[in-house]
C-alpha positions in Angstrom: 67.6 111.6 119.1 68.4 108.6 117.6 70.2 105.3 118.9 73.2 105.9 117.4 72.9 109.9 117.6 73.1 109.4 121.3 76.4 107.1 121.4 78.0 109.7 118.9 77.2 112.6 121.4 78.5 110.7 124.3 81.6 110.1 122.0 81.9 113.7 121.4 81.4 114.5 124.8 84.1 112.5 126.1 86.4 113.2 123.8 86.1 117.4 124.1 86.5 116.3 128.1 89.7 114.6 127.2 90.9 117.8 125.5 89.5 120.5 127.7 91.3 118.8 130.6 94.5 118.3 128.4 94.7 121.9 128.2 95.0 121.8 131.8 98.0 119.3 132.0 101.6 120.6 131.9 104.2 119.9 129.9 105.0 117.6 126.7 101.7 114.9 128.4 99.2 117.3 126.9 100.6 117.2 123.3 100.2 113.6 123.4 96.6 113.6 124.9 95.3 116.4 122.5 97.1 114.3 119.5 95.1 111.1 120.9 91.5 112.9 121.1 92.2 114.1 117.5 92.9 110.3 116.2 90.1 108.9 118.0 88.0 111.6 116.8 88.8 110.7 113.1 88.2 107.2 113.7 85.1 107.1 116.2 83.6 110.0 115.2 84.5 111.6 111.8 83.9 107.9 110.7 80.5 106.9 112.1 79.4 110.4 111.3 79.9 110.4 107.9 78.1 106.4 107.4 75.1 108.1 109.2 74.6 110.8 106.5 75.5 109.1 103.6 74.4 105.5 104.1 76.7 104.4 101.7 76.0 100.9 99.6 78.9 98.5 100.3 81.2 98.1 97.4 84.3 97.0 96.0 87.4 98.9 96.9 85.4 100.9 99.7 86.1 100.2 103.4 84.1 102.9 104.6 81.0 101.0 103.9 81.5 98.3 106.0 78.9 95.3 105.0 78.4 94.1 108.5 76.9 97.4 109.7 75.2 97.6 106.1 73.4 94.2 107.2 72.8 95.3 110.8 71.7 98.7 109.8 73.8 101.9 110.2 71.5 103.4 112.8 71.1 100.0 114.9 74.5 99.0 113.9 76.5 102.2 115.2 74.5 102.1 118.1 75.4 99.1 119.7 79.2 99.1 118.3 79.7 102.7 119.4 78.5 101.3 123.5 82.0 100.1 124.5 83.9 102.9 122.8 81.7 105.4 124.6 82.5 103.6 127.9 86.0 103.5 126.8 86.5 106.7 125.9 84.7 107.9 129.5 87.2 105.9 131.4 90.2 107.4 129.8 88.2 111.3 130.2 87.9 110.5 133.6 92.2 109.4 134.0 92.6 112.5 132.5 90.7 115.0 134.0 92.0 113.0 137.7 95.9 113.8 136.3 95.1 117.3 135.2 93.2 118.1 138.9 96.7 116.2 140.7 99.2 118.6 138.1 97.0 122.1 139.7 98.1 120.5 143.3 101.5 119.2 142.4 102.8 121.6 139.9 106.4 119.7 139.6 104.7 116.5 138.7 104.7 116.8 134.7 106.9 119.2 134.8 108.7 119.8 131.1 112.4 117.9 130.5 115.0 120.8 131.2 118.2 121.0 129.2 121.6 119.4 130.9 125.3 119.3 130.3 124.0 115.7 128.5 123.4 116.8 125.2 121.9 113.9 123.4 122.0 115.7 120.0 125.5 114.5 118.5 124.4 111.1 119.2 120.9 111.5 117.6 122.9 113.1 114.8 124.5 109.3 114.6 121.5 107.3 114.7 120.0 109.5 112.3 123.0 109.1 109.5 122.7 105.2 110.3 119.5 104.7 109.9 119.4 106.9 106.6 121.9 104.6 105.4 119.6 102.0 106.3 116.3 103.4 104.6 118.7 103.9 101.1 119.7 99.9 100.9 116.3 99.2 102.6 114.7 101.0 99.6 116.8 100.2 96.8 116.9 96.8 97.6 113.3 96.4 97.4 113.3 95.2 101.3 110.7 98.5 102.4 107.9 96.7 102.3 104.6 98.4 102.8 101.3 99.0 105.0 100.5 95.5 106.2 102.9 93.5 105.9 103.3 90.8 108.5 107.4 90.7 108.6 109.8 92.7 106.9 111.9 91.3 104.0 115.1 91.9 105.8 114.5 92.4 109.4 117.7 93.3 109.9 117.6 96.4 107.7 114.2 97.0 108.7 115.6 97.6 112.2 118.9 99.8 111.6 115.9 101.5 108.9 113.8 102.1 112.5 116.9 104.0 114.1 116.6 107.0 111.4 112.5 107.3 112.6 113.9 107.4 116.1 117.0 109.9 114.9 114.5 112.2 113.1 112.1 112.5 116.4 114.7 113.6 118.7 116.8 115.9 117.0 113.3 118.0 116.1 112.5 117.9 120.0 116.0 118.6 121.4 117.9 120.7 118.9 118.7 123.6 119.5 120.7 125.7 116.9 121.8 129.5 117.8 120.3 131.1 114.8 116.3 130.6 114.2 116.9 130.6 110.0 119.0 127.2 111.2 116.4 125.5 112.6 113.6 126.0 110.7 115.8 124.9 107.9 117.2 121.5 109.7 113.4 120.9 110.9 112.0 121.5 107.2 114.4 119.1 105.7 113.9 116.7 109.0 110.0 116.6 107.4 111.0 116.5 104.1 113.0 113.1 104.8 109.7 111.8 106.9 107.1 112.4 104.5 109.5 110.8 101.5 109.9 107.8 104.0 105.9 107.9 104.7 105.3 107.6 100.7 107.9 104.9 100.2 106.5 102.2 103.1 103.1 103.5 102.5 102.3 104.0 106.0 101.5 107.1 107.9 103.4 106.6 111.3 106.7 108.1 110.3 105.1 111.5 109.1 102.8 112.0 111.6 104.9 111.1 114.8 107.4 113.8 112.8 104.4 116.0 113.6 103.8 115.3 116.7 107.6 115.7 118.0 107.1 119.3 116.2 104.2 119.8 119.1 106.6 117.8 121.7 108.9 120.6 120.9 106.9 123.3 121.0 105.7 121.9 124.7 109.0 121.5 126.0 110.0 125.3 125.3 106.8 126.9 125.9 103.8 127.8 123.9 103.4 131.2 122.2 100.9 132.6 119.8 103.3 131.8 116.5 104.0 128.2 117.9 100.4 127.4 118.2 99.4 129.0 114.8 102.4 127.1 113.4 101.1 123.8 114.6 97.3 124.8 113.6 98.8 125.0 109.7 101.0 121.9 109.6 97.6 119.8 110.8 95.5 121.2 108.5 98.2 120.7 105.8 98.8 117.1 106.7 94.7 117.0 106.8 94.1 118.2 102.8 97.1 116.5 101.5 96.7 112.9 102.4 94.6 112.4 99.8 97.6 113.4 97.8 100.1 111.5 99.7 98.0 108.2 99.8 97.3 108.5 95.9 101.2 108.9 95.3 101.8 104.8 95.2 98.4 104.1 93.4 98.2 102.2 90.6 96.1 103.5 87.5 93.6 100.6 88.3 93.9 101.1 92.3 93.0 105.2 90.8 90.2 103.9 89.0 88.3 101.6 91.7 88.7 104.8 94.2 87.3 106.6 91.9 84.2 104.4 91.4 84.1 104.3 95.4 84.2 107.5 95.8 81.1 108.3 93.3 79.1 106.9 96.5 79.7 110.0 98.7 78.6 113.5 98.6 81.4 116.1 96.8 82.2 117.2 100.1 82.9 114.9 101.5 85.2 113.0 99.0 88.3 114.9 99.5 88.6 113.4 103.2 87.7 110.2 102.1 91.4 108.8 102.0 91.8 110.3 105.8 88.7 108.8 106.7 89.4 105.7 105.2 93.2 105.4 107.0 91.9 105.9 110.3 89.6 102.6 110.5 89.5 101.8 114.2 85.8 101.5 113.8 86.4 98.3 111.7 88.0 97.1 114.6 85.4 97.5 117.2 82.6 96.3 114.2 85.0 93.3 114.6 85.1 92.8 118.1 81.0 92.9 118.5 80.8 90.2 115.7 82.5 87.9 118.1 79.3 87.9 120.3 81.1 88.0 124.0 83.3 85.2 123.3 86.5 85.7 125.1 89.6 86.0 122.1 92.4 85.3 125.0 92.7 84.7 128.8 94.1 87.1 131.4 96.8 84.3 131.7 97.4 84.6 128.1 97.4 87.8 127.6 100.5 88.2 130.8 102.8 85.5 129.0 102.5 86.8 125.2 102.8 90.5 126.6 105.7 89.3 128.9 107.4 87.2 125.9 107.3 90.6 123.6 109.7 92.0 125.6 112.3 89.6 124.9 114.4 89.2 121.6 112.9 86.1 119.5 116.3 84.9 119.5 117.0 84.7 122.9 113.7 83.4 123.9 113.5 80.5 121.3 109.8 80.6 120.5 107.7 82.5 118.4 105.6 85.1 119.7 102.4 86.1 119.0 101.8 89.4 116.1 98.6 90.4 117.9 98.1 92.5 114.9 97.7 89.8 112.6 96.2 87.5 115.4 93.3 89.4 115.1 93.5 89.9 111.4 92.6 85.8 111.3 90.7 85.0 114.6 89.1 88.4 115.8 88.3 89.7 112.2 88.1 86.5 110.6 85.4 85.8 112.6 82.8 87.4 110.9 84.4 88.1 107.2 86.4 85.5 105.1 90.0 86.1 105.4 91.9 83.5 104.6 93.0 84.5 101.0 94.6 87.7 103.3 97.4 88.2 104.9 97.9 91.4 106.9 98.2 93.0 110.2 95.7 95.4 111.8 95.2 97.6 114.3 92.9 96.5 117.1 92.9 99.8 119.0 93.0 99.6 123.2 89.2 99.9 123.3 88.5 97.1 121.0 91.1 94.7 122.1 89.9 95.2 125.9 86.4 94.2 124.6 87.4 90.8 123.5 89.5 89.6 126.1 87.0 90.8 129.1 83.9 92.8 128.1 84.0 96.2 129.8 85.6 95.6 132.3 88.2 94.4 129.7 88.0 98.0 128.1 88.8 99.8 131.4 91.9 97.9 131.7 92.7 98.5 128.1 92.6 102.4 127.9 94.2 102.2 131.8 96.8 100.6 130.5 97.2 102.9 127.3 97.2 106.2 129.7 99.9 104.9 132.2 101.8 104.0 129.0 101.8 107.5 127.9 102.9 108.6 131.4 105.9 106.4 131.1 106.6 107.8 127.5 106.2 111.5 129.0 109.0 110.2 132.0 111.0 108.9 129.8 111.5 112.0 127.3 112.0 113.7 130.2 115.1 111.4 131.5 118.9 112.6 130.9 119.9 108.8 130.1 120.0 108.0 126.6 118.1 104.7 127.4 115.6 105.7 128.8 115.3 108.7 126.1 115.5 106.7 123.4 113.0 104.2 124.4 110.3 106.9 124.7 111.0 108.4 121.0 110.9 104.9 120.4 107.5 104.6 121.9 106.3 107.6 120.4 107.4 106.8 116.9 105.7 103.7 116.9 101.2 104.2 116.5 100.9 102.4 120.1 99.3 105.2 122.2 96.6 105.6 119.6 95.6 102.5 117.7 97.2 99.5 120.0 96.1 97.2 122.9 97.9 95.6 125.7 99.1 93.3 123.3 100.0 95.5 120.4 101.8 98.5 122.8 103.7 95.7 124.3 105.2 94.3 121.4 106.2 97.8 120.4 108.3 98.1 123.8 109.8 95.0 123.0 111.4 96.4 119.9 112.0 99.8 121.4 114.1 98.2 124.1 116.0 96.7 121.1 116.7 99.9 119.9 117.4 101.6 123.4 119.7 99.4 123.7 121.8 99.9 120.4 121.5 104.0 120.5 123.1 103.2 124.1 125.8 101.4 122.5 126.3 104.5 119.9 126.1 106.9 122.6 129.3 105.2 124.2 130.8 104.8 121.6 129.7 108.6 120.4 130.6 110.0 123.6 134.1 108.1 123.7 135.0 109.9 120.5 134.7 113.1 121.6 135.8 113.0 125.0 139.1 114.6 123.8 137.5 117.5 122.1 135.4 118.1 125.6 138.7 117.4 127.8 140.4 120.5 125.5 137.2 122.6 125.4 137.2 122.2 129.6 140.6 123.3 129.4 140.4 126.2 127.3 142.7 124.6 124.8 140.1 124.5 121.9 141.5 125.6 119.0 140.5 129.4 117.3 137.2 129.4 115.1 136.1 125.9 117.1 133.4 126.3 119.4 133.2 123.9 123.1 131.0 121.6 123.4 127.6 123.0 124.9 124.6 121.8 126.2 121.5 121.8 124.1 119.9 125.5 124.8 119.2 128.5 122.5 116.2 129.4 120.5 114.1 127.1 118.5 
């Protein structure tokens, strides 16, 4: 076997560990680890695997073919990138398999959010119609922006835009309409919405965490053989049409260079090329080898900028650092030209940790990334809106998959921002319709109205 054959087998092997013992974990934790093995799979596997066949020639308009391992040599090149990720991706099998062997003695631990008198629903109903609202004027403004971009044209409506992303996640986790027909309708049109916002700001997040709070879902009121066959056909869906759904926005000329790129691969394997191509965390750690051990940021660094993203820019009075476009210029730029390019990127826990303190760094860095997701898991499973609406927050944003320290942080930062202003529409929700509930206590609600329940039913 091969150099690189070996660190791709340790990769695979790690990540079927990570899935095997996900199985094994309770509750809505295992939809997000399973989700995780399947992203890093695309990126550190699907990826690497696919250079190794073809050995593609490194072109215009292709960033498959990545011209530093072209140099270095696919075999040699993959080899020594692949090292930390293996190690990475070891550290985080090992967290997992330790939580799912602590859930088997401590079955209460991850246990699954259970329905309450707080029913969250009329005020995710709210956020949702706001930030609709938001996405329309965002959209026919011109102020949606697209994949990349370094700041919003209008933050502001970037951010009431966020709260329909947010809206969206938790009314498919926690509705729960009476009649079946209902909710497959409300969740259809819920996607619908999603994948129409995906193909406007040209990124993939707000589709695919839609999918993911269909799995969230599915966890939180148990998994039966339709469920996981349901779940099966929406991936594989999402997998053959976003070649389809990246090509939407393309330009004839933008057409005509993929086309050209594309010629380079084998016919089977061009129709997963766009997939392939979206997922690039491999760039990422191709970029943190080229920095040959030096250190990007210190420890004491790294603690103030993550400290500072938790607090508003305007209340703190300085700028903070967009680790995503930090590393665009001083981790990437390092060994390609990129200063006639301006974009953010994502750096990926593995890769980050790499940079800022070798391997040691990397074990911190996917540490880090699996307590995060604990925190998410407690906080979807919290009956305060806060805390609820920071952890669809959280799991609307890419941060448990392609984000470092610095990256996941700066993602909490804005989630608290929008924690905070669902709280203040849940007051202002609940205040509203404290007189229907007073009545519907009292038995005076009127004929053909129905009380106020908590969220249960089938779904």
């Amino acid at each position: 076997m091969s150099a690189s054959g070996l660190e791709l087998a340790l990769v695979a092997a790690a990540l079927v560990t990570i899935t095997i013992a996900a199985v094994h974990v309770r509750g809505i934790a295992r939809v997000f680890l399973i989700a995780q093995a399947a992203y890093w799979g695309l990126s550190y596997l699907a990826r690497p695997a696919l250079l190794l066949w073809v050995q593609p020639r490194p072109q215009y308009a292709d960033n498959v073919a990545d011209p530093r391992l072209a140099v270095l040599g696919y075999d040699h090149g993959l080899a020594v990138i692949l090292q930390p990720v293996a190690f990475g991706l070891w550290v985080y099998a090992a967290a997992v398999v330790a939580c799912a062997a602590w859930g088997r003695r401590h079955p209460l631990g991850l246990h699954r959010r259970q329905d309450t008198a707080t029913d969250p629903v009329p005020t995710l109903w709210t956020v949702y119609a706001v930030g609709l609202v938001g996405r329309i004027v965002t959209y026919v403004t011109g102020a949606a922006g697209s994949a990349g971009d370094l700041n919003s044209p209008n933050a502001i409506l970037n951010f009431v835009a966020q709260l329909a992303t947010v809206g969206a996640l938790g009314l498919i986790i926690f509705l729960r309409p009476r009649r079946r027909a209902v909710t497959v309708a409300v969740i259809g049109a819920l996607l619908t919405v999603e994948l129409l916002w995906t193909v406007a700001v040209e990124s993939k997040t707000p589709v695919m965490s839609a999918a993911l709070a269909i799995g969230i879902r599915f966890a939180i009121l148990g998994w039966s053989r339709l469920r996981v066959v349901a779940i099966v056909a929406i991936s594989s869906l999402a997998i053959v049409g976003f070649g389809w759904l990246q090509g939407i926005k393309q330009t004839d000329q933008e057409r005509s260079s993929a086309l050209v790129a594309n010629a380079n691969y084998p016919q089977l394997a061009q129709p997963y090329l766009s997939l392939v191509r979206r997922f690039d965390l491999l760039e990422a750690a191709t970029d943190s080898y080229y920095m040959n051990g030096r250190i990007w940021l210190t420890p004491t660094q790294v603690v103030q900028h993550s400290l500072l993203s938790l607090v508003p820019e305007q209340l703190s009075g300085a700028d903070k650092l967009q680790s995503g476009s930090a590393w665009a210029r001083e981790v990437r730029g390092a060994s390609l030209d990129m200063t006639s390019v301006s974009v953010s990127l994502a750096e990926g826990n593995i890769n980050e940790g790499y940079v800022l303190g070798g391997f040691a760094g990397v074990a911190v860095g996917v540490l880090f990334t699996f307590v995060l997701l604990l925190l998410v898991v407690g906080a979807l499973q919290s009956r305060h809106i806060f805390f609820l609406s920071l952890g669809l927050a959280v799991s609307a944003s890419p941060a448990l998959f392609e984000r470092g320290i610095l990256g996941s942080m700066e993602v909490t930062g804005k989630g608290l921002q929008l924690a905070v202003a669902i709280w203040i529409i849940d007051m202002a929700v609940r205040e509203y319709r404290r007189p229907a509930e007073s009545a519907a206590v009292a038995g005076l609600t009127p004929a053909g109205n129905r009380p106020v329940v908590a969220a249960t039913g089938k779904g």
